[in-house]
Structure formats: C-alpha cells, structure tokens
Residue, then its C-alpha position, 0 to 999 in steps of 0.5 A: x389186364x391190358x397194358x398199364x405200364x407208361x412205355x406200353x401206353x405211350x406206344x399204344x397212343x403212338x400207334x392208335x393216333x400218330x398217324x399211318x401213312x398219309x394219315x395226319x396225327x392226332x394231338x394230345x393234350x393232357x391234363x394233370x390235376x392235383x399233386x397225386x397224378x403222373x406228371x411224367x407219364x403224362x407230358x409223355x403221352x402229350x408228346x407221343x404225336x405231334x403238336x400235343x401239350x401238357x398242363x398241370x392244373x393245381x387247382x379248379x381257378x386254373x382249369x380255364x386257362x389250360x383248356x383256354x390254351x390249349x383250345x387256343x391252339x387247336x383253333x390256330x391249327x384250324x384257322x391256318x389249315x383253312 
C-alpha cells in the first residue's frame, strides 16, 4: 500500500520538503550503495528541492568522502547563512 512509484515519491518529497510559501526547502542528499539500487529514482529525489545531490557509493572505502562532501556542503550553507 501507499505510493511506490518513482514520480509519486518524487512529488510526495516535493510537496513534504520543498517548502510552502515563506518556507525554506529542505536538501536532499541520496546516497545509492552497491549496483542493485535505483540510480534514477534517486538522483531525482536529490534533485526534487534545491541544493539536494546524489552519490554512488560502490564500495564501504567510498562512503567517507560522499558523506564528507555532502556534509561539507550543508556546512558551507550554514557558515554563509550566519
């Protein structure tokens, strides 16, 4: 039950986090790990608020650098928000 179509969970984020009016969005960062994942349905889940990315993460060594950049990220908004 529910939605489990890619186009109906994109909207849903769309409309939970993209902000109502005078609200900020909220960035999404995906991360995909290993070949069995939907890289699509992902990257476009990323992409449904602004500022939001995705990863693919092949293997468990390249897990610190995607969180490390993304986390880089969201502390550059921050410090420039300040």
């Amino acid at each position: 039950r529910g939605i489990s179509d890619k186009n109906g969970i994109v909207e849903l984020t769309k409309g939970c986090l993209g902000g109502g009016e005078g609200q900020k969005q909220i960035a999404i960062h995906c991360f995909g790990y290993g070949s069995d994942h939907n890289q699509e349905m992902l990257n476009d889940i990323s992409q449904a608020t602004e500022g939001g990315s995705y990863y693919f993460v092949q293997q468990d060594c390249d897990v610190a650098s995607a969180f490390g950049d993304a986390l880089g990220g969201i502390l550059s908004a921050v410090a420039q928000n300040v």
